[in-house]
N, C-alpha and C positions, 0 to 999 in steps of 0.2 A: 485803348492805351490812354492814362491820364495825361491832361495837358501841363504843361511847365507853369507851374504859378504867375510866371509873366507872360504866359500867351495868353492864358484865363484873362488877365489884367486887361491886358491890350484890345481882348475882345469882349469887352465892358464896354470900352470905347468905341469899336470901329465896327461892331457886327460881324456878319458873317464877311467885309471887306477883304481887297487884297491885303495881308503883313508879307514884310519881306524881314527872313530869320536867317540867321547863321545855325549852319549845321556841321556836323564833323564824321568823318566814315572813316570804319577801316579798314583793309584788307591784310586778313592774318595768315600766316603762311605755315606750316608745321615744320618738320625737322626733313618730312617727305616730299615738304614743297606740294601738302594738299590746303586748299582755301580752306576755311571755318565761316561757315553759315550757318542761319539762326531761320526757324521758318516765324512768322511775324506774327503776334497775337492780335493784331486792327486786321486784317487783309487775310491770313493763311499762307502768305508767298512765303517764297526763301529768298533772302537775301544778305545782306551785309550787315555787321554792329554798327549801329548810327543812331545819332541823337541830332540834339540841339544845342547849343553853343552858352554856357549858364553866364549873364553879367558878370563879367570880371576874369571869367576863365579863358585860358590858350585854344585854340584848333588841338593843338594835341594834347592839353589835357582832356578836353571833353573825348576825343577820341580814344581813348585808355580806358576812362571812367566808364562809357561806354559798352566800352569790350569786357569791361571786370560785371558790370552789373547785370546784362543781359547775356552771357554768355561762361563764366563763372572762371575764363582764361587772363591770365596776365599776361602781356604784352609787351611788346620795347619797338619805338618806332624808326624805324632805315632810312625813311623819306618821307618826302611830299609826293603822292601820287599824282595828282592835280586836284584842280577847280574849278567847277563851275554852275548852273543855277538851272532849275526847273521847277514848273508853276504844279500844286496839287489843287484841286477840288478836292474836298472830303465828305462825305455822304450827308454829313448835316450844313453842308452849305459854305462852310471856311474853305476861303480862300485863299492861299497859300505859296509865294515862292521863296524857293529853301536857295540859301550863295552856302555850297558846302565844299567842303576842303576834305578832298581823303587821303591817307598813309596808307605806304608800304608798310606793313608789320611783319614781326616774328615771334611766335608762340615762345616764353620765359617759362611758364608755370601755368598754377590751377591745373583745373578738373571741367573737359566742357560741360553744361550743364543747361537749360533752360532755367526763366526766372519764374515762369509759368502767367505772367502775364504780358509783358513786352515782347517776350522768344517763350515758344511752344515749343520748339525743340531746336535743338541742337547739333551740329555735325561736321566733322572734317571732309570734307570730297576734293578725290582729281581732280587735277582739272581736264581726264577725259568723261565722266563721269558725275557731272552738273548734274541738279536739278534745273528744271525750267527756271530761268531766270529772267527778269527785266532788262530791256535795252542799260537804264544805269548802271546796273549793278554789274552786267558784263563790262560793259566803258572801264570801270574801277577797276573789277579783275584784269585785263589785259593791260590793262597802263599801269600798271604794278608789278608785271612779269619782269622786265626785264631791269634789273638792278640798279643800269649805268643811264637809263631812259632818264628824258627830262621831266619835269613833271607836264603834264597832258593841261591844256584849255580849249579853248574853243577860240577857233580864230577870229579877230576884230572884225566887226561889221563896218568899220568904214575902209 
């Protein structure tokens, strides 16, 4: 997956070091109340439409933009799902923790689609009928179920 022209930037400077990025997720929902997941062109997994957070952009715009580019669906957002941070190693050494914000969504329009190189494929599922999914990615989907929930964090360390 290419890097965002300011991570490239950043890792001019700092090497394979820790960056701490803003990132944005969403969790899309259809008319059936099935999830919409993308299996991921870096990894093979399935997971959720998510990026990173472009200088000068909202949490929810990056989250829409998102969802149109890698997944070929328009969206409208319900809420704030919640927030919060986890650290990547990635095979060439970067090092990485993502502060991300994800939305409850609802599927408007489009056509699901892959983009063939961020999302391999594309797909609505149950939600009794997942694919294997990442501890996050489950976290997002169930803190998104229920409409009137607050949005989810993680509880203060002190």
């Amino acid at each position: 997956m290419p890097a965002s022209p300011y991570v490239t930037a950043m890792r001019a400077h700092v090497g394979n070091d820790l960056l701490l990025l803003p990132g944005a997720a969403a969790v899309v929902r259809d008319d059936e109340g099935r999830v919409l997941l993308m299996r991921r062109g870096d990894d093979g997994r399935w997971g959720l439409p998510a990026g990173m957070i472009e200088p000068g952009e909202q949490p929810s715009d990056a989250a829409l933009r998102e969802v149109l580019e890698e997944t070929g669906i328009i969206a409208e957002i319900e809420r704030v799902g919640g927030v919060g941070m986890h650290e990547t190693v990635y095979p060439n050494g970067d090092h990485c923790q993502y502060l991300t914000v994800w939305f409850q969504c609802r599927a408007v329009g489009g056509e699901a689609r892959p983009d063939g190189d961020e999302s391999l494929e594309v797909g609505w599922f149950a939600l009794d009928a997942l694919p294997p999914l990442g501890e996050r990615t489950l976290l997002r989907i169930t803190t998104t179920e229920d409409p009137l929930a607050p949005a989810w964090f993680p509880p203060p360390s002190v």
